[in-house]
DRENDREN-435066 format. One record per residue: x, y, z of N, C-alpha, C, O in turn; residue number from 1. Coordinates in nm, 2 decimals, padded with zeros to 4 digits, always signed. Layout:
N
n.xx / n.yy / n.zz / ca.xx / ca.yy / ca.zz / c.xx / c.yy / c.zz / o.xx / o.yy / o.zz / resi
X / Y / Z / X / Y / Z / X / Y / Z / X / Y / Z / NUM
...
***
This chain:
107
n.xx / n.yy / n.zz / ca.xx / ca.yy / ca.zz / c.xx / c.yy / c.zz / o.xx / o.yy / o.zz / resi
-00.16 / -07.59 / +02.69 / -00.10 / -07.46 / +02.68 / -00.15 / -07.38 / +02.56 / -00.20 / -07.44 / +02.46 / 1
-00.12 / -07.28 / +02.58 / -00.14 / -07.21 / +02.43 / -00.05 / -07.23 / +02.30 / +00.07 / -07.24 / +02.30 / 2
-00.14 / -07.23 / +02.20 / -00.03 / -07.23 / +02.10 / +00.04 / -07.18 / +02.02 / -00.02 / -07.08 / +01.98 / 3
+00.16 / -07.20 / +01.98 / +00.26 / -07.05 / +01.92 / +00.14 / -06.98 / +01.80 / +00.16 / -06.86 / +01.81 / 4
+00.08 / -07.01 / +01.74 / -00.04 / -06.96 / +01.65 / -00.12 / -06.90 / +01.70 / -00.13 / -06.80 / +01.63 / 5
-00.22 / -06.91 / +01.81 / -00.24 / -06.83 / +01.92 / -00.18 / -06.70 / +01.97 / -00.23 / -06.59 / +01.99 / 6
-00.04 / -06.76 / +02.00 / +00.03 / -06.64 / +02.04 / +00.09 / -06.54 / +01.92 / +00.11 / -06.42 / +01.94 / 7
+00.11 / -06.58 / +01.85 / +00.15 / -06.54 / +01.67 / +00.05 / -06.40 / +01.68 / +00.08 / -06.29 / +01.71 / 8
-00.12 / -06.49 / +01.64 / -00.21 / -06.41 / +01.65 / -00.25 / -06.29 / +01.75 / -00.34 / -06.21 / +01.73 / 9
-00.21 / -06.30 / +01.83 / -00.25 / -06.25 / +01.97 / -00.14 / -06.09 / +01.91 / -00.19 / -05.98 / +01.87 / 10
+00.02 / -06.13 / +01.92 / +00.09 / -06.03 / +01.89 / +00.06 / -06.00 / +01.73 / +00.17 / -05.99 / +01.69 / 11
-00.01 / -05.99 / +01.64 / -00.02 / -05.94 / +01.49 / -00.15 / -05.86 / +01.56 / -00.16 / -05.74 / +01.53 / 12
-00.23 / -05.92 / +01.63 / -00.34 / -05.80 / +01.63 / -00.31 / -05.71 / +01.77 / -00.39 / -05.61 / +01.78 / 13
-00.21 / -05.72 / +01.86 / -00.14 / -05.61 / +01.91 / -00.09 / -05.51 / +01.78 / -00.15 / -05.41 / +01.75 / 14
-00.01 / -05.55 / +01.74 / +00.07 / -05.49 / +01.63 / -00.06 / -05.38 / +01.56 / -00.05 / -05.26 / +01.57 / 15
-00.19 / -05.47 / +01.50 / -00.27 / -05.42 / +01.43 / -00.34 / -05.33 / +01.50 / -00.41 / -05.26 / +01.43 / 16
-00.33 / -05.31 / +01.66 / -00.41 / -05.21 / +01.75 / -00.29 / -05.11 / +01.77 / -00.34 / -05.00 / +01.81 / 17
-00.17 / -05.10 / +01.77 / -00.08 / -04.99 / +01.78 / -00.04 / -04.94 / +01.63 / +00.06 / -04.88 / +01.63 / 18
-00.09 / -04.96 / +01.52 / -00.06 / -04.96 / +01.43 / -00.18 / -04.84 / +01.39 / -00.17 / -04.72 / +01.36 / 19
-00.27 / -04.90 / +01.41 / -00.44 / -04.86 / +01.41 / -00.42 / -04.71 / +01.44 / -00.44 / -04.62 / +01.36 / 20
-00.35 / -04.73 / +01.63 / -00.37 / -04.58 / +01.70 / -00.26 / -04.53 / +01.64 / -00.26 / -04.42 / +01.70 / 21
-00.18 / -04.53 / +01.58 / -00.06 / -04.45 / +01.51 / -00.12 / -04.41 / +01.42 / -00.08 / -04.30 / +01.38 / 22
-00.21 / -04.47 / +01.37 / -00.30 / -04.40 / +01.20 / -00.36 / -04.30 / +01.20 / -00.36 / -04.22 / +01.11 / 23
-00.46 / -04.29 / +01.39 / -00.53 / -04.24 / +01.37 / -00.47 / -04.09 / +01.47 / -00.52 / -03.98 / +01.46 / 24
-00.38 / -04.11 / +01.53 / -00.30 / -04.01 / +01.52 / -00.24 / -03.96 / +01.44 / -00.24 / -03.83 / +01.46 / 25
-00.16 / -04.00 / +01.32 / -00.11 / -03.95 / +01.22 / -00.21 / -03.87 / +01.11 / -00.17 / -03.79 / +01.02 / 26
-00.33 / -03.92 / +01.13 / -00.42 / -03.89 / +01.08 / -00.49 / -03.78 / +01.12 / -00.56 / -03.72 / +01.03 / 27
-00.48 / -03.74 / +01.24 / -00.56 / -03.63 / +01.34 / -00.42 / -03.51 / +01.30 / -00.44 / -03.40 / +01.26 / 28
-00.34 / -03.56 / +01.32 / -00.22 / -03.43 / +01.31 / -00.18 / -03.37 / +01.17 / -00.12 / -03.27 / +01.15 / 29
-00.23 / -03.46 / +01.08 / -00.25 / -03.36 / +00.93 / -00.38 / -03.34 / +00.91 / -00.39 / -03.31 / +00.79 / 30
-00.51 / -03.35 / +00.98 / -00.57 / -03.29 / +01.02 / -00.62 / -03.13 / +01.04 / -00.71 / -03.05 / +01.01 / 31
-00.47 / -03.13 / +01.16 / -00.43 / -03.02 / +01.19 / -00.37 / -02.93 / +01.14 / -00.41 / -02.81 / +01.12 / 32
-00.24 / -03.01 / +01.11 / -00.14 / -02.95 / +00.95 / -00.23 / -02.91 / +00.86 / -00.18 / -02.81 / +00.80 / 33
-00.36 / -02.96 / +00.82 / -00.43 / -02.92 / +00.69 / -00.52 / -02.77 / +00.74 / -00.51 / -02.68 / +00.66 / 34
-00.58 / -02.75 / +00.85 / -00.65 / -02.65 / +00.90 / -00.54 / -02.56 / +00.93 / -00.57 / -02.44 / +00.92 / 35
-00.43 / -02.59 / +00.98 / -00.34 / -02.46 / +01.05 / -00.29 / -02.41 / +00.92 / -00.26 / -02.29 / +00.91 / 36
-00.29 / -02.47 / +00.81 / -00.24 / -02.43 / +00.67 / -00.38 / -02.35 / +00.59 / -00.38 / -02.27 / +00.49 / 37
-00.50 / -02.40 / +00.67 / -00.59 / -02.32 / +00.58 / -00.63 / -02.18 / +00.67 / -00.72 / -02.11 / +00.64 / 38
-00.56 / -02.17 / +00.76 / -00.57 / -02.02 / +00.85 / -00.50 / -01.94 / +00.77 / -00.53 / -01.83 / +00.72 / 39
-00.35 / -02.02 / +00.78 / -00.22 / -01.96 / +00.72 / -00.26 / -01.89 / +00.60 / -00.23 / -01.77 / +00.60 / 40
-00.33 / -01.94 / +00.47 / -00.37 / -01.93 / +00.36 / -00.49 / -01.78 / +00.37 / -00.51 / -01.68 / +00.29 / 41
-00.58 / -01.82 / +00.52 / -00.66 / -01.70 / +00.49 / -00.59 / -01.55 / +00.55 / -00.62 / -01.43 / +00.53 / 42
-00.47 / -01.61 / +00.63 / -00.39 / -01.50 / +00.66 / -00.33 / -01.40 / +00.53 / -00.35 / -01.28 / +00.49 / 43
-00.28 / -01.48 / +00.49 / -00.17 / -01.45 / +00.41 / -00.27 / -01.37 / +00.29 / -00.26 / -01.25 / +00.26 / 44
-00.34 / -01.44 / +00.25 / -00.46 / -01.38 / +00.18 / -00.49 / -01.20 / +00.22 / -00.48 / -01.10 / +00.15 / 45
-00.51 / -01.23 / +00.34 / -00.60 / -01.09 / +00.44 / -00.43 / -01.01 / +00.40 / -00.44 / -00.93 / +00.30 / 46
-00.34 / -01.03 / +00.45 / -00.22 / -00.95 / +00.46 / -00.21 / -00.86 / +00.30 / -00.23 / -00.75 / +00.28 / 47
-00.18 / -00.95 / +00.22 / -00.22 / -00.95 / +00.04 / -00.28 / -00.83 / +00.05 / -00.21 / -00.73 / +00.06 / 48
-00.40 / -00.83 / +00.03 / -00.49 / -00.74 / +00.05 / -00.47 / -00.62 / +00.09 / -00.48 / -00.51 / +00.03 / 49
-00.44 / -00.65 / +00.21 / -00.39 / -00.52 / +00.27 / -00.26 / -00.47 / +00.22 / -00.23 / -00.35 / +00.18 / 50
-00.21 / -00.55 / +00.22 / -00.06 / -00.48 / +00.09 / -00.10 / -00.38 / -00.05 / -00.03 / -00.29 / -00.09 / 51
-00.23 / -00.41 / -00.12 / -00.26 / -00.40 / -00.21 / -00.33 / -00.27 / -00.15 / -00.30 / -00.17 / -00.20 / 52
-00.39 / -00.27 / -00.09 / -00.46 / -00.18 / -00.07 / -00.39 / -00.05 / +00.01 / -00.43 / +00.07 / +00.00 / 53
-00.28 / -00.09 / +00.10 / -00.18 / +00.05 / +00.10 / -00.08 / +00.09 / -00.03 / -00.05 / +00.21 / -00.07 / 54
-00.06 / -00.02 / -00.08 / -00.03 / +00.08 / -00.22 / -00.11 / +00.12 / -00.31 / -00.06 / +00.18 / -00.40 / 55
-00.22 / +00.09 / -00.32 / -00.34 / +00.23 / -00.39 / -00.32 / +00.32 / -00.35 / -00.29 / +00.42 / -00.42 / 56
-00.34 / +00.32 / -00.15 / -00.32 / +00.47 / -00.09 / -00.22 / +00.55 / -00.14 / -00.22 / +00.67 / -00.16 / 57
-00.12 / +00.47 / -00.15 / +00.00 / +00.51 / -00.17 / +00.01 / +00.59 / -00.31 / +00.07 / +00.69 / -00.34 / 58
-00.06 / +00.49 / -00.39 / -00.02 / +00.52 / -00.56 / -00.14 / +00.69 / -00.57 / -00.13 / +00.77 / -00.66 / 59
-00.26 / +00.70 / -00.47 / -00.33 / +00.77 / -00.49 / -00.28 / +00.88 / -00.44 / -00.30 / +00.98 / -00.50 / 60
-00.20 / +00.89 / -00.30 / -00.14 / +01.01 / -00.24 / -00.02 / +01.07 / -00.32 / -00.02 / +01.19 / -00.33 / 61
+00.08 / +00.99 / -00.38 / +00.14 / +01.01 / -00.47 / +00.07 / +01.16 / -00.55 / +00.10 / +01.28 / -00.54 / 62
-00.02 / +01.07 / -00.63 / -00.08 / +01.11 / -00.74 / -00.14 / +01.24 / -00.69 / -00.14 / +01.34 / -00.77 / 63
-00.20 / +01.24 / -00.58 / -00.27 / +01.41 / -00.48 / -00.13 / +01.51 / -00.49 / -00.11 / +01.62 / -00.54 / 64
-00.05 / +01.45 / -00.43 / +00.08 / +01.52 / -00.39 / +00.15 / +01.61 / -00.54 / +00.20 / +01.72 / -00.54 / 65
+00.13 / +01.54 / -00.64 / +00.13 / +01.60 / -00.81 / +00.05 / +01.69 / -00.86 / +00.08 / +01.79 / -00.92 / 66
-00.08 / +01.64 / -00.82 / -00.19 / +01.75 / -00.83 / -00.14 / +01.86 / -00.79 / -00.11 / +01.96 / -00.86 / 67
-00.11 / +01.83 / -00.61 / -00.09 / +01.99 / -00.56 / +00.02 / +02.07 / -00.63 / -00.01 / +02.18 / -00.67 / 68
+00.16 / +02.00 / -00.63 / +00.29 / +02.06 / -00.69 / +00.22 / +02.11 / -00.85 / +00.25 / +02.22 / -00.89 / 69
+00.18 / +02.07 / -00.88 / +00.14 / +02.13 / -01.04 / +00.05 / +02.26 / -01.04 / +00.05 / +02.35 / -01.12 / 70
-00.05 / +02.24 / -00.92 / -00.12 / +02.40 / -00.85 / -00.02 / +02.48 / -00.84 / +00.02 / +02.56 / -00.92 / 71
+00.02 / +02.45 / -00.74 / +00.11 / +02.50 / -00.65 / +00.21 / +02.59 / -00.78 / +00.21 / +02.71 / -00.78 / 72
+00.29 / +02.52 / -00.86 / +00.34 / +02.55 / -01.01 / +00.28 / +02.66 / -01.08 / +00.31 / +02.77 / -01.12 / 73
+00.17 / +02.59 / -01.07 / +00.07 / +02.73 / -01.16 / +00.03 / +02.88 / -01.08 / +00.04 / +02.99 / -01.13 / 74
-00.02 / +02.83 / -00.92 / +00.01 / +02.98 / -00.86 / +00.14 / +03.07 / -00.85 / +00.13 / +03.18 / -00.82 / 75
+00.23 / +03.02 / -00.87 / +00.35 / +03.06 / -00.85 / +00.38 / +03.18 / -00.97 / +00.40 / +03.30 / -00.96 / 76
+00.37 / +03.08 / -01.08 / +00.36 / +03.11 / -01.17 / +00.26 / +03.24 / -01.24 / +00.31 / +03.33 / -01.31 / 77
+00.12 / +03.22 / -01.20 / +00.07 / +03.31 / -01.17 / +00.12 / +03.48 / -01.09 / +00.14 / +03.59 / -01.14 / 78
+00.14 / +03.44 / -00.96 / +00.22 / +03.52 / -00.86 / +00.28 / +03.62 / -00.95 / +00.25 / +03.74 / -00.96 / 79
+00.42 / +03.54 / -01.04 / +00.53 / +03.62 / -01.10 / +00.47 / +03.68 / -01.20 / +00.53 / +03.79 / -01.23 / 80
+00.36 / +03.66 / -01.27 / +00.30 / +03.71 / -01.38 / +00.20 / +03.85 / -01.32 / +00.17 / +03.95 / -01.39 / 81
+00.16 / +03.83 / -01.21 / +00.09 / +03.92 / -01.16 / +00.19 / +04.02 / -01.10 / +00.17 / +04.14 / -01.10 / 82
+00.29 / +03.98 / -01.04 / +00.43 / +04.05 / -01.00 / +00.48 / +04.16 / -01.15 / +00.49 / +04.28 / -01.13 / 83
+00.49 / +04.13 / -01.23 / +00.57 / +04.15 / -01.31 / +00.47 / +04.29 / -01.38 / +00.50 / +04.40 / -01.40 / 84
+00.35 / +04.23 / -01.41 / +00.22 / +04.32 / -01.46 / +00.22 / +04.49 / -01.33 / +00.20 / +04.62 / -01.33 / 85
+00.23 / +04.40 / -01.24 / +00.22 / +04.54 / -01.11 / +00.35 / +04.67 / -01.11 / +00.35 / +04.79 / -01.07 / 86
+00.50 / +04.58 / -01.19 / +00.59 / +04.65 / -01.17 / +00.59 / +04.71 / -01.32 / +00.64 / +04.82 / -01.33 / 87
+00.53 / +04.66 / -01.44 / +00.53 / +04.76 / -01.56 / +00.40 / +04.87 / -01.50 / +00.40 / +04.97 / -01.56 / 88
+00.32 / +04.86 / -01.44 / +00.21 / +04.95 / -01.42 / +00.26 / +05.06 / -01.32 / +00.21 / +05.17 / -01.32 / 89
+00.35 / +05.04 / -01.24 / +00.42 / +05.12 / -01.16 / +00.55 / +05.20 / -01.25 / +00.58 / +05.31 / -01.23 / 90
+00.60 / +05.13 / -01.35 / +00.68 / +05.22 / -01.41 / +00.64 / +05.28 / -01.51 / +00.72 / +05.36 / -01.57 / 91
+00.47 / +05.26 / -01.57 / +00.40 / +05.34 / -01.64 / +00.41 / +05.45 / -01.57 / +00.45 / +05.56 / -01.62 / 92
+00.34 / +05.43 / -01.42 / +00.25 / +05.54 / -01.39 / +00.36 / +05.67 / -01.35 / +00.34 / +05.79 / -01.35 / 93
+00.48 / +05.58 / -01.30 / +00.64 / +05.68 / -01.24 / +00.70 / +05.75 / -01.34 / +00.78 / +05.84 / -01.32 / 94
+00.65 / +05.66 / -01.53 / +00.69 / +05.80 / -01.62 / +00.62 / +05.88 / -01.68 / +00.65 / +05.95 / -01.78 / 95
+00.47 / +05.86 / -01.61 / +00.40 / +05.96 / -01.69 / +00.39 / +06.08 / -01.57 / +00.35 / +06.19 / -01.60 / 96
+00.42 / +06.07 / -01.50 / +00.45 / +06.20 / -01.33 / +00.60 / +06.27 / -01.34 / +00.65 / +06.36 / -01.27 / 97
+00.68 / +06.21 / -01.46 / +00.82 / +06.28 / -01.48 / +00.78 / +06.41 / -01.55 / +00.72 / +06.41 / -01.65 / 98
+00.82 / +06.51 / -01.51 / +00.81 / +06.67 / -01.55 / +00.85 / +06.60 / -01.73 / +00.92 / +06.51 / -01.77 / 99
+00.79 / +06.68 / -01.80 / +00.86 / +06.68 / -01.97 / +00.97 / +06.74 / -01.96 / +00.94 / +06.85 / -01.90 / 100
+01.10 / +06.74 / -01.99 / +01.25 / +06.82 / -02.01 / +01.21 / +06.87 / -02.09 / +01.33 / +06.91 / -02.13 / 101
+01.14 / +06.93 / -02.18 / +01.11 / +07.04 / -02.29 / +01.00 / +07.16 / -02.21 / +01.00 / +07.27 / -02.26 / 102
+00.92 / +07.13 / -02.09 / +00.83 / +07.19 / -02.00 / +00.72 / +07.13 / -02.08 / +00.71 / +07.05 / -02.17 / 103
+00.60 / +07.25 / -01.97 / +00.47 / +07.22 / -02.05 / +00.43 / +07.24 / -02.18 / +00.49 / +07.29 / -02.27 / 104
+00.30 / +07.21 / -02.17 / +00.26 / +07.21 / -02.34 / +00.22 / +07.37 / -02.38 / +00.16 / +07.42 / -02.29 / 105
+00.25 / +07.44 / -02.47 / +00.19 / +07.55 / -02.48 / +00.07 / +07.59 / -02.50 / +00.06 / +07.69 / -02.56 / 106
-00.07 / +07.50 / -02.42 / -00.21 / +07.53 / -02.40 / -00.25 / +07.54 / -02.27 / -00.37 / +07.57 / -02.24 / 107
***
């Protein structure tokens, strides 16, 4: 018959062939774990970026939108100064066309 040493051996190198393929499955699946984490990494990366890169736009459109209000300020501003210039030149010209209350000049 066979002997229990025999059989001993027989089940330790079973053991050592399902032990084996557990390794090299456990091994294959962080594998995976290691690559799905280095996608994740170039994702998150790419995302980053793009975060960074809509708030420049952001910080740059801002910054246009100031520009213009500060134009925009200054024409205005302008506007009323040009406004204001047209209404002393209209009340120059409305008191120099008022008859003299003393009449004309005597020449």
């Amino acid at each position: 018959g066979v002997s229990t040493t025999a059989l001993k051996e027989r089940k330790l190198a079973q053991q050592a062939d399902e032990w084996g393929v557990a390794k090299a499955r456990a091994v294959a699946q962080l594998r995976q774990l290691q690559a799905e984490k280095q996608q994740l990494a170039g994702e998150k990366a790419d995302l980053l970026a793009a975060r960074d890169r809509e708030a420049r736009r952001a910080d740059a459109s801002e910054a246009r939108v100031e520009l213009l209000e500060g134009r925009l300020a200054d024409l205005e501003a302008a506007a009323r100064a040009d406004a204001a210039i047209r209404r002393a030149e209209a009340e120059q010209l409305r008191t120099q066309r008022l008859p003299d209350p003393a009449g004309p000049l005597p020449w």
